[in-house]
N, CA, C and O of each residue as an XYZ file, in Angstrom:
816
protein
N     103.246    133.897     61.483
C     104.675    133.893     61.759
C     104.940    133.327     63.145
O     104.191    133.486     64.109
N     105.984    132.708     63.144
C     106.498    131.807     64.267
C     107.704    132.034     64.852
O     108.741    131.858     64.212
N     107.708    132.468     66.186
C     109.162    132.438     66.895
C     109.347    131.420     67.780
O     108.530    130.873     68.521
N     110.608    131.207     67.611
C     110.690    129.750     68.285
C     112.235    129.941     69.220
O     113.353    130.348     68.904
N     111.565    129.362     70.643
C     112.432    129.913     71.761
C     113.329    128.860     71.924
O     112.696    127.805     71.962
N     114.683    128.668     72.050
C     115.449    127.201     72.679
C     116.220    127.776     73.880
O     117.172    128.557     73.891
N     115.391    127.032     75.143
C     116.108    126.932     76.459
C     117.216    126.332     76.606
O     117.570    125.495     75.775
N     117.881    126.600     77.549
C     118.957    125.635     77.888
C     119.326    126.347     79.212
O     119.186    127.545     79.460
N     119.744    125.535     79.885
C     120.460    125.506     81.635
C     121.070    124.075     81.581
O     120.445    123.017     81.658
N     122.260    124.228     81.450
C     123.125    122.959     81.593
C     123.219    121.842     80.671
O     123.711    120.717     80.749
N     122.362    122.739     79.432
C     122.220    121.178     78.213
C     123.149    121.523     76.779
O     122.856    121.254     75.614
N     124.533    122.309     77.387
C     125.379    122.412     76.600
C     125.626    121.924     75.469
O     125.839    122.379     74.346
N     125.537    120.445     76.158
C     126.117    119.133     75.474
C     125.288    118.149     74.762
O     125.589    117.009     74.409
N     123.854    118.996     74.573
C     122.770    118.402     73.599
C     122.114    119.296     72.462
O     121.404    118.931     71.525
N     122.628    120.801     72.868
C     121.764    121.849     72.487
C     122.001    121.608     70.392
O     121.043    121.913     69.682
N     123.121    121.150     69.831
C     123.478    121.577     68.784
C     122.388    120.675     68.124
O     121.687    121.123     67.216
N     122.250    119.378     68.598
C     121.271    118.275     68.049
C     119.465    118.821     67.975
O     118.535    118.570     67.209
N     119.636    119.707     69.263
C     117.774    120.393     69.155
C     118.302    121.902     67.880
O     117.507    122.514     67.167
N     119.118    122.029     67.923
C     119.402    123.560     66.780
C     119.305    122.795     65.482
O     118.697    123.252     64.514
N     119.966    121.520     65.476
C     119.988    120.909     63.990
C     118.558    120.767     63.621
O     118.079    121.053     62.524
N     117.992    120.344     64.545
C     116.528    119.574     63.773
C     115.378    120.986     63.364
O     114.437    121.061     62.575
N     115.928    121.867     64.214
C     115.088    123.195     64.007
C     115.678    123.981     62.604
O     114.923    124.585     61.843
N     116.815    123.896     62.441
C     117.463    124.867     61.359
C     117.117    124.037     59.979
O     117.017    124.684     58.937
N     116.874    122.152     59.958
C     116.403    121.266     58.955
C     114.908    120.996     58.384
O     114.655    120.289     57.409
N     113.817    121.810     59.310
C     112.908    121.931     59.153
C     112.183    122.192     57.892
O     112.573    123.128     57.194
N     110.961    121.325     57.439
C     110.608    121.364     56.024
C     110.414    123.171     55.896
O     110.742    123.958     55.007
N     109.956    123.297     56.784
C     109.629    125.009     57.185
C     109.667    126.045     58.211
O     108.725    126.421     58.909
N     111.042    126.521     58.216
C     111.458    127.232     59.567
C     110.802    128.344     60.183
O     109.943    128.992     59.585
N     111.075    128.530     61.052
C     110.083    129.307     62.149
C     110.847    130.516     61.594
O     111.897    130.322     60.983
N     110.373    131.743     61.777
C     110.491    133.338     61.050
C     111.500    133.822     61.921
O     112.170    134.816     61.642
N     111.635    133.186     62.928
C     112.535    133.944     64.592
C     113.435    132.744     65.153
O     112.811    131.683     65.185
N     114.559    132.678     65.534
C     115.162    131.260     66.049
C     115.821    132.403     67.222
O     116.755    133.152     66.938
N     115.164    132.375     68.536
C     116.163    132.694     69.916
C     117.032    131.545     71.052
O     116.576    130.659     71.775
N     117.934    131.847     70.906
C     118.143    130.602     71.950
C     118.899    131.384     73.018
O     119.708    132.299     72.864
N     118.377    130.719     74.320
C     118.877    131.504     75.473
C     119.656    130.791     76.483
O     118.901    129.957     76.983
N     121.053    130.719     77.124
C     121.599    129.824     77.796
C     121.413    130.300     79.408
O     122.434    130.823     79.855
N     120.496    130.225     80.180
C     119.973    130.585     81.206
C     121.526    130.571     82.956
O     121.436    130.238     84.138
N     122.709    131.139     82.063
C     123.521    131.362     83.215
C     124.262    130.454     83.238
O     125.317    130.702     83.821
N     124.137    129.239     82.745
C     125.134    128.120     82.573
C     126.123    127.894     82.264
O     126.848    127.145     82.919
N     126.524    128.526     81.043
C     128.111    129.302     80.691
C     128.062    127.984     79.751
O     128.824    128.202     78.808
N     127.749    127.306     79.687
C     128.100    126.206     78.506
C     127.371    125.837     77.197
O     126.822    124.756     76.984
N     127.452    127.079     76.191
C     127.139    127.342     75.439
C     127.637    128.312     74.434
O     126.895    128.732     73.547
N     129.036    128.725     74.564
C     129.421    130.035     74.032
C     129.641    129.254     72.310
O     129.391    129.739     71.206
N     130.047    128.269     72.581
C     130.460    127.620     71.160
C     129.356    128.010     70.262
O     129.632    128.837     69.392
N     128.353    127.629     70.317
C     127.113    127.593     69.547
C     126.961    128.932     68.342
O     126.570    128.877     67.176
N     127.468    130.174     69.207
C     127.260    131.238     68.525
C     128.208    131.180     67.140
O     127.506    131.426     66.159
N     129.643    130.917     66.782
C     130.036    130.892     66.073
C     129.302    129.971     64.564
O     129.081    130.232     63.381
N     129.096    128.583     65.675
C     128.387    127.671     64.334
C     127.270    127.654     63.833
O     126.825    126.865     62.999
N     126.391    129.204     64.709
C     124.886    128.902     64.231
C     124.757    130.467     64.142
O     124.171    131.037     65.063
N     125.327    131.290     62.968
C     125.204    132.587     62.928
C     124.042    132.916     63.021
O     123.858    133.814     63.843
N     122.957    132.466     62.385
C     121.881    132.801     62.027
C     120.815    132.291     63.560
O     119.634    131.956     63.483
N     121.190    132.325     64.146
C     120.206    132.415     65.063
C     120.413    133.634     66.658
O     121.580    133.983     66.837
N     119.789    133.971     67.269
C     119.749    135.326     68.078
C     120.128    134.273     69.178
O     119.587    133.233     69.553
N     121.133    134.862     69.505
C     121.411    134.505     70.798
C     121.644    135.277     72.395
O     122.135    136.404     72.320
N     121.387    134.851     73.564
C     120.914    135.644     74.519
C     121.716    134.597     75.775
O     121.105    133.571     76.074
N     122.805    134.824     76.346
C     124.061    134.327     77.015
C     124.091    135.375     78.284
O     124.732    136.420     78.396
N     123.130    134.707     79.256
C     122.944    135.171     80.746
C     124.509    135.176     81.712
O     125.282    134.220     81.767
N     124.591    135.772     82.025
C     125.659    136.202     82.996
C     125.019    135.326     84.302
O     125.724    134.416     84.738
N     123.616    135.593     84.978
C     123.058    135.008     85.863
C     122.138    133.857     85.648
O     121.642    133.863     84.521
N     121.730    132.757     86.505
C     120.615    132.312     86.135
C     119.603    133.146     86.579
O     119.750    133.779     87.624
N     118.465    133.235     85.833
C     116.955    134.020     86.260
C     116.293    132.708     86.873
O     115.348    133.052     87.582
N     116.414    131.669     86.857
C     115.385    130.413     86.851
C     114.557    130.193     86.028
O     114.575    130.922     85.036
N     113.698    129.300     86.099
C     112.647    128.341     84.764
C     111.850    130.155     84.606
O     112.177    131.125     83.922
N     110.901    129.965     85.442
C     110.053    131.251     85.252
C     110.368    132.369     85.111
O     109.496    133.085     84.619
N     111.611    132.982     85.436
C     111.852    134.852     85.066
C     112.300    134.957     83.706
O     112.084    135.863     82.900
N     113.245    133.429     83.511
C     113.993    133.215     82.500
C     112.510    133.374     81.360
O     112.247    134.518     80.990
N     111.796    132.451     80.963
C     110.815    132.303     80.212
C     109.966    133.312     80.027
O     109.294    133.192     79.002
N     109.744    134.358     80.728
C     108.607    135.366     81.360
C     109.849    136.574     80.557
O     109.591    136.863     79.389
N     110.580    136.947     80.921
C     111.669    137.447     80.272
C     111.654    137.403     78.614
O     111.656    138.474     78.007
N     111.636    135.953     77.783
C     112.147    135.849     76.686
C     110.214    136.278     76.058
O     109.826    136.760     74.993
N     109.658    135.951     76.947
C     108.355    135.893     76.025
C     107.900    137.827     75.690
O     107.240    138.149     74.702
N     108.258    138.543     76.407
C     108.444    139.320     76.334
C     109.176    140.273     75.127
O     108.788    141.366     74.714
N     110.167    139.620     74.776
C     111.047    139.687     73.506
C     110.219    139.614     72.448
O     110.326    140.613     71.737
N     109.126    138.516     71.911
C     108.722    137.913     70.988
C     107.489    139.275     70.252
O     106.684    139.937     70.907
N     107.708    139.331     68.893
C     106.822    140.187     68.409
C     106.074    139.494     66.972
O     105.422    140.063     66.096
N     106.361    138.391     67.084
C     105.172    137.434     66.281
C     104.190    137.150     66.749
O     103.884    137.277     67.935
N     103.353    136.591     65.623
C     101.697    135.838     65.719
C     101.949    134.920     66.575
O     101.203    134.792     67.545
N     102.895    134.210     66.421
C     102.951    133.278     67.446
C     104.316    132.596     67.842
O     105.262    132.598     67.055
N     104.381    132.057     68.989
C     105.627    131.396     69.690
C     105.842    130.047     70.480
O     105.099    130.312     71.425
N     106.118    129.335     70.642
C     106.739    128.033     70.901
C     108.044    127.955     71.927
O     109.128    128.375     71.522
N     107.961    127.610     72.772
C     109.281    127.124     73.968
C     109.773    125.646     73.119
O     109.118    124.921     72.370
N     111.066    125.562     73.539
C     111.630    124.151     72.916
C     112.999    123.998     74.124
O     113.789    124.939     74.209
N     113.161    122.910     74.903
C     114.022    122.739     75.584
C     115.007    122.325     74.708
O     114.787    121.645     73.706
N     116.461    122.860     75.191
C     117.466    122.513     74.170
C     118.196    121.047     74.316
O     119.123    120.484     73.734
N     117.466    120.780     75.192
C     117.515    118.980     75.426
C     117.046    117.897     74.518
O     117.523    116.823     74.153
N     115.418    118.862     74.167
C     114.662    118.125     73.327
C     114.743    118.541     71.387
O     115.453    119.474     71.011
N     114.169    117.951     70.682
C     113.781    118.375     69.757
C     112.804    117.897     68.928
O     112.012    117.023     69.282
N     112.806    118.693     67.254
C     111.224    118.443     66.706
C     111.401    117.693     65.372
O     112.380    117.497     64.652
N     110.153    117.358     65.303
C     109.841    116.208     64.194
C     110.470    117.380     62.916
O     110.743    118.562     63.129
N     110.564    116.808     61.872
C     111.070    117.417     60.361
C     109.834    118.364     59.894
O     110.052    119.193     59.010
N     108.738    118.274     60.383
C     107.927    118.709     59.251
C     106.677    119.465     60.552
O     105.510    119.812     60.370
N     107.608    119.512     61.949
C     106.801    120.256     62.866
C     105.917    121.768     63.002
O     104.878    122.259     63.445
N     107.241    122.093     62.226
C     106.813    123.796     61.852
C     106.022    124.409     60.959
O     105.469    125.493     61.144
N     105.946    123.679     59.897
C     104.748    123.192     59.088
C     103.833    123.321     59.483
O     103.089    124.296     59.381
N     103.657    122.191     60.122
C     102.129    121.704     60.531
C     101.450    122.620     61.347
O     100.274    122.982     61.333
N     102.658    123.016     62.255
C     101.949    124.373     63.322
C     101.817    125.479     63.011
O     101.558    126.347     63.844
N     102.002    125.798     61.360
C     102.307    127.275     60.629
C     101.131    127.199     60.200
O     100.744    128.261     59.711
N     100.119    126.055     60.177
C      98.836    126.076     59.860
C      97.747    126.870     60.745
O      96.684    127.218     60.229
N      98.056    127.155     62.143
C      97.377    127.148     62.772
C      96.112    128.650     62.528
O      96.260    129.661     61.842
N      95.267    128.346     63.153
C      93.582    129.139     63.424
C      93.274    129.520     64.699
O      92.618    130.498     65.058
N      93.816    128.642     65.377
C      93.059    128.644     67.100
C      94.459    129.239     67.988
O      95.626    129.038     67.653
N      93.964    130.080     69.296
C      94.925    130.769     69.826
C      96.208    129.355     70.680
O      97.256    129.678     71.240
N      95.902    128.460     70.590
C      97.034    127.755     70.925
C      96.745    126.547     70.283
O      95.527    126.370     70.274
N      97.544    125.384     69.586
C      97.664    124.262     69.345
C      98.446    123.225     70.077
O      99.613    123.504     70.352
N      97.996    122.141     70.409
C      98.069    121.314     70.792
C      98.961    120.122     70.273
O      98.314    119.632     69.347
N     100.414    119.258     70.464
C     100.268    117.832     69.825
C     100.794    116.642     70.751
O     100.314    116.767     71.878
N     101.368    115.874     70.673
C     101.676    114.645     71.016
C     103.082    114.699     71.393
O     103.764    115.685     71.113
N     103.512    113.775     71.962
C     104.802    113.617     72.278
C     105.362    112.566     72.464
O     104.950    111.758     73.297
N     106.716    112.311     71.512
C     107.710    110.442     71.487
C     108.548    111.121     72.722
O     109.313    112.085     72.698
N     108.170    110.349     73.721
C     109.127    110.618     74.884
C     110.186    108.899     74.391
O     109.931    107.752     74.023
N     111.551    109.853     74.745
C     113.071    108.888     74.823
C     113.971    109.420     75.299
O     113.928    110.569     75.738
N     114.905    108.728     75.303
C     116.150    109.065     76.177
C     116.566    108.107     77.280
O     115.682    107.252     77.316
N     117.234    107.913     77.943
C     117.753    106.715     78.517
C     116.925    106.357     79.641
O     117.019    105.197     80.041
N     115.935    107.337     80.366
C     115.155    107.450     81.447
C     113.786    107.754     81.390
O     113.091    108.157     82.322
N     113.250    107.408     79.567
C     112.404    107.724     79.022
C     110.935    106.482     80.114
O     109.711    106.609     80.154
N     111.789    105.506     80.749
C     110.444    104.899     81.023
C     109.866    104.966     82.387
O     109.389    103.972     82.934
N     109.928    106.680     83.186
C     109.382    106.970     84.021
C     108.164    107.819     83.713
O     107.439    108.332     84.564
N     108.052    107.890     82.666
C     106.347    108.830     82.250
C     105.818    107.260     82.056
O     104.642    107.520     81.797
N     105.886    105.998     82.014
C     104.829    105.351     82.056
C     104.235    105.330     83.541
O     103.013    105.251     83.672
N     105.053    105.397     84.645
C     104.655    105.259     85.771
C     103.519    106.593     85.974
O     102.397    106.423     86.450
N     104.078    108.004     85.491
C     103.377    109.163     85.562
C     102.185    108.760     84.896
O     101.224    108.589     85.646
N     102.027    108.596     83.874
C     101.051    108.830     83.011
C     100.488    107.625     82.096
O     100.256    107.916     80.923
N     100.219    106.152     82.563
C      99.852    104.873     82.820
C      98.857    104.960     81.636
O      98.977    104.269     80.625
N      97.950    105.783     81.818
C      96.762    105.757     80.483
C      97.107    106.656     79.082
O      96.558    106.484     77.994
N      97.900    107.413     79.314
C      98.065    108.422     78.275
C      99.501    108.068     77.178
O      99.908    108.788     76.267
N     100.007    106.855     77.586
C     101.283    106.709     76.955
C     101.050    104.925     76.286
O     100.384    104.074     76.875
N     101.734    104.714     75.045
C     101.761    103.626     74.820
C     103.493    103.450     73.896
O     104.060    104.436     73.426
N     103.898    102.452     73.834
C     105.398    101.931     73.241
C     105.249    101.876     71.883
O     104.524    101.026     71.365
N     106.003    102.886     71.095
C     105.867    103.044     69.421
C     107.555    102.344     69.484
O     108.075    102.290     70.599
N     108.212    101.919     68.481
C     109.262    101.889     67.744
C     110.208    102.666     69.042
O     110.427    103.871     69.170
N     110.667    101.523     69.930
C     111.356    102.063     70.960
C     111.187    102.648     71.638
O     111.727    102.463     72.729
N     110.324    103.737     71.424
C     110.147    104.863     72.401
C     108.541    104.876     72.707
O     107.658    104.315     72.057
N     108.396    105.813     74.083
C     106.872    105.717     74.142
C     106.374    106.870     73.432
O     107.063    107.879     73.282
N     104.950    106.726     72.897
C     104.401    108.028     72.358
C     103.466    108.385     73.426
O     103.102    107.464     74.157
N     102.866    109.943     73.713
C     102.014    110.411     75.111
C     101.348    111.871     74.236
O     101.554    113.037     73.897
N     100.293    110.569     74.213
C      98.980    111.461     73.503
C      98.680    113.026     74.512
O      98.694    112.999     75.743
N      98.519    113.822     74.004
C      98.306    115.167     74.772
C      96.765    115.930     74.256
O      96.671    117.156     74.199
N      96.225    115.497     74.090
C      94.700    115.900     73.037
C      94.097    116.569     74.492
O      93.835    115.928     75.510
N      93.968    117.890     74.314
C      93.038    118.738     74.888
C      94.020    118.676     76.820
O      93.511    118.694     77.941
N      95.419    118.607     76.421
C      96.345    118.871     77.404
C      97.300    119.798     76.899
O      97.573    119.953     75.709
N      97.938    120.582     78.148
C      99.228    120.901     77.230
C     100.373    120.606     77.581
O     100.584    119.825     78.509
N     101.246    121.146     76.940
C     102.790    120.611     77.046
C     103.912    121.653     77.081
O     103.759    122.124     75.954
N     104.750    122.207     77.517
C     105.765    123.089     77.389
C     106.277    123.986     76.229
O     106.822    125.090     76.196
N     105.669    122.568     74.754
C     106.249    123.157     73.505
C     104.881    123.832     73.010
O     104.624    124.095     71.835
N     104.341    123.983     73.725
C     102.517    123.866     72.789
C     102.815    125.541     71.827
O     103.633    126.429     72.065
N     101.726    125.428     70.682
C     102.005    126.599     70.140
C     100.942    128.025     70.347
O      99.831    127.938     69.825
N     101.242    129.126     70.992
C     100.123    129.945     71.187
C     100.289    131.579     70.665
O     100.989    131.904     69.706
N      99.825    132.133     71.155
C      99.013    133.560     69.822
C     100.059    134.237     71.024
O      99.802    134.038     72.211
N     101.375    135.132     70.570
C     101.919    135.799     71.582
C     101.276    136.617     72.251
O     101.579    136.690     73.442
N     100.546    137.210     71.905
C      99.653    138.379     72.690
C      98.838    138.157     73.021
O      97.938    138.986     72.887
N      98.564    136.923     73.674
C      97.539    136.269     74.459
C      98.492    135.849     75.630
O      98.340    136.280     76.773
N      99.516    134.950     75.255
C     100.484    134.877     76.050
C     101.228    135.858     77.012
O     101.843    135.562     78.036
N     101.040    137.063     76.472
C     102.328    138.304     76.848
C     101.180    138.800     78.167
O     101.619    139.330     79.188
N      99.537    138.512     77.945
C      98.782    139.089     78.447
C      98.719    138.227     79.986
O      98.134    138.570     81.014
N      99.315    137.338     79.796
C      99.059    136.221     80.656
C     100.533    136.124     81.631
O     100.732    136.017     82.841
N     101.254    136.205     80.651
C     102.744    135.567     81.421
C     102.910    134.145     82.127
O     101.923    133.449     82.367
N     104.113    133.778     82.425
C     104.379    132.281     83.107
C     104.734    132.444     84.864
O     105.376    131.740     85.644
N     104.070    133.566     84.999
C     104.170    133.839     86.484
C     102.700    133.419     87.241
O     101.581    133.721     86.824
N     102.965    132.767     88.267
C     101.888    132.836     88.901
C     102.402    133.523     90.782
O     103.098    132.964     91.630
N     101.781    134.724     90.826
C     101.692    135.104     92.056
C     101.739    134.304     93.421
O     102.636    134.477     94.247
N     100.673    133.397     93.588
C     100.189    132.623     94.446
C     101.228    131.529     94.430
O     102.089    131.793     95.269
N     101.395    130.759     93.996
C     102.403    129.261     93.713
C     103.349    129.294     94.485
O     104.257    130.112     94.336
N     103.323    128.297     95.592
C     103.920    127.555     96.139
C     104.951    126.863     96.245
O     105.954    126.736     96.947
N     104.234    126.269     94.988
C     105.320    124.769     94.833
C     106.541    124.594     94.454
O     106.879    125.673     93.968
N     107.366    123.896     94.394
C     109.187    123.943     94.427
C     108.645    123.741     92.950
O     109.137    124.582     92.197
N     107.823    122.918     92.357
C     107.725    122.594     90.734
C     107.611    123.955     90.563
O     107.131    124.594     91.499
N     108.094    124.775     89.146
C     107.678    125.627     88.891
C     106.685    126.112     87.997
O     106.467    127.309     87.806
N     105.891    124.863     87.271
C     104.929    124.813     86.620
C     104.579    126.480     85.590
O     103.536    127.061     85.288
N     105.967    126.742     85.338
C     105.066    127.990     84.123
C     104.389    127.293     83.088
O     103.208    127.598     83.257
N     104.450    126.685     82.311
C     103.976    126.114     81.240
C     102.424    125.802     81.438
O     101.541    126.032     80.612
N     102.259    125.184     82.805
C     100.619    124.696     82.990
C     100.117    126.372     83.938
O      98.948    126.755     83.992
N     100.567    126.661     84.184
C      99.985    128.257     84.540
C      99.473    129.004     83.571
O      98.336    129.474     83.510
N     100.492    129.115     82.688
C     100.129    129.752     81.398
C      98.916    129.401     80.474
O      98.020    130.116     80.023
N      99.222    127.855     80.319
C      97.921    127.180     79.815
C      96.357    127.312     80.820
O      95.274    127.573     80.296
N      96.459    127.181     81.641
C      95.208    127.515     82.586
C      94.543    128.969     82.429
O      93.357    129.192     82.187
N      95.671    130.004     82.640
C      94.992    131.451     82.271
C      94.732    131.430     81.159
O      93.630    131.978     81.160
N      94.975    131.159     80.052
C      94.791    131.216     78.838
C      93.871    130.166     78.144
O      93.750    130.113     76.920
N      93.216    129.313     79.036
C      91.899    128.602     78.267
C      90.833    129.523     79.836
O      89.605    129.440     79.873
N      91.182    129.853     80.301
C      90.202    130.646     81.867
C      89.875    131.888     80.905
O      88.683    132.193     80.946
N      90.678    132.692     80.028
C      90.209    134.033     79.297
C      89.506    133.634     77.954
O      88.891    134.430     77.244
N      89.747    131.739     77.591
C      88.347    131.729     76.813
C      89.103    131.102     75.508
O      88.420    130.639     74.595
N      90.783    131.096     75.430
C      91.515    130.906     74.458
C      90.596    129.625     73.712
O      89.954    128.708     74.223
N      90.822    129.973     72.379
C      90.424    128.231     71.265
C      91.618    127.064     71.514
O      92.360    127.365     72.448
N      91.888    125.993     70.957
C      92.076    124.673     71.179
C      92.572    124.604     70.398
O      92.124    125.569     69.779
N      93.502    124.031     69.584
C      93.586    122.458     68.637
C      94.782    121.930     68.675
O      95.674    122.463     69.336
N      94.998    120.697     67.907
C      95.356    119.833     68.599
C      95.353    118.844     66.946
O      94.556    118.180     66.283
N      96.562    119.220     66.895
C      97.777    117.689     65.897
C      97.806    116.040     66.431
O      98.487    115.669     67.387
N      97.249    115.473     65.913
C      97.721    113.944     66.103
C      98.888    113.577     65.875
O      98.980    112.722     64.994
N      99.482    113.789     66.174
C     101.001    113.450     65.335
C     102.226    114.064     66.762
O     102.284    115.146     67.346
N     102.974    112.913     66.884
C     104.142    112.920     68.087
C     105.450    114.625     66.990
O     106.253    114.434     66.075
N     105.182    115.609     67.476
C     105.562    116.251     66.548
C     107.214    116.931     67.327
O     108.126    117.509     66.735
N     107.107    116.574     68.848
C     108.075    116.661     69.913
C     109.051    115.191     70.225
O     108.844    113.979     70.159
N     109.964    115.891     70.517
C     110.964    114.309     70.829
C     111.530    114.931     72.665
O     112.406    115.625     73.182
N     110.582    114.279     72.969
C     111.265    114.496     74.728
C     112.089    113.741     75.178
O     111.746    112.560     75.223
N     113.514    114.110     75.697
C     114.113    113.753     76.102
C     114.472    113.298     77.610
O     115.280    114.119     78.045
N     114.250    112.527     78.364
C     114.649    111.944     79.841
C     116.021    111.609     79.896
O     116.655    110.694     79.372
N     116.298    112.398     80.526
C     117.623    112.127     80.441
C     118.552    112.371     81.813
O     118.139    113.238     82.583
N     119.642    111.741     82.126
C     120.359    112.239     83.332
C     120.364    113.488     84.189
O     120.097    113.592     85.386
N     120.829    114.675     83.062
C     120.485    115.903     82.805
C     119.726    116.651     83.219
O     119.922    117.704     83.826
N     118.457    115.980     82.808
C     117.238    116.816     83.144
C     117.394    117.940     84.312
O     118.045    117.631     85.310
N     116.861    119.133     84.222
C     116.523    119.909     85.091
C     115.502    119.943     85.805
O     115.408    120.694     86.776
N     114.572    119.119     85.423
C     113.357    118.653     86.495
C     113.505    117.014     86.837
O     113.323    115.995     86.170
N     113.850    117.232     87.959
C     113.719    115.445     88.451
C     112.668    115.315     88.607
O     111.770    116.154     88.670
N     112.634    113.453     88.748
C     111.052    113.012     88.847
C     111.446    111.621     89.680
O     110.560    110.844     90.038
């Protein structure tokens, strides 16, 4: 079983397009939360998408309390982050409902109008499919990756020590969680649609 988280801070005005592709899914996730992290631009959503749990912050928590917070919530086998910027292939949930190993791995069609600054980032790992670039992730991870909640819950997206203005929960999480020994795998298949966009909440 699969719960599947949709962020949002300020992506009001994209979120219904990442809810569509999740609610059209050959095979939907068991849990749909979506959380509007203090932004206030999101109240609409609740009326047109009864069926999904919704969680409408008064404050922002930021990337990490916010996330560390919702993962907490989750009482499935397993769970998935999804920015409400971005969204997923038709037949994503599927493929990841297969899973064996405590986290899976896949690929990613980065687009969007500002989509061609991950070639500069990531020069070897990206090549130009049908407009958009695709960015192989094999034995990397990614924000959406899919993992065993109670491996996750054990771990959290906090890191004590960290510094950095980036807030890197996503690769924190992934680090403690192959450091305690977690399994691997890993979809060939662009199963994420990343969006670059004006928007974005992480500049680059």
């Amino acid at each position: 079983m699969i719960t599947l988280v949709i962020a949002s801070y300020h992506y009001g005005h994209l979120a219904s397009h990442c809810i569509e592709t999740v609610l059209s899914q050959t095979k939907r996730p068991e849990r749909i939360i979506f959380v509007d992290d203090g932004a206030g631009d999101c109240e609409h959503l609740v009326e047109i998408y009864p069926e999904i749990e919704f969680i409408l912050r008064k404050e922002n928590l930021g990337v990490v309390n916010n996330f560390d917070d919702l993962l907490k919530k989750v009482n499935t086998e397993y769970v998935m982050f999804l920015g409400a910027d971005n969204w997923l292939r038709s037949d994503a949930i599927e493929m990841l409902s297969q899973a064996t190993t405590d986290i899976v791995t896949f690929d990613i069609m980065v687009t969007g109008e500002l989509k061609e600054e991950i070639i500069k980032r990531h020069p070897q790992e990206v090549r130009k499919v049908i407009g958009d670039i695709y960015w192989r992730r094999e034995k990397k991870h990614n924000g959406s990756m899919l993992y065993r909640t109670k491996l996750g819950q054990s771990v959290g997206y906090k890191k004590k020590d960290s510094s950095s203005i980036h807030p890197k929960e996503d690769w924190n999480l992934w680090n403690e969680m192959v450091y305690m020994g977690a399994t691997v795998s890993h979809i060939d298949h662009g199963l994420l649609f990343y969006r670059r966009h004006r928007e974005n909440f992480l500049k680059y």
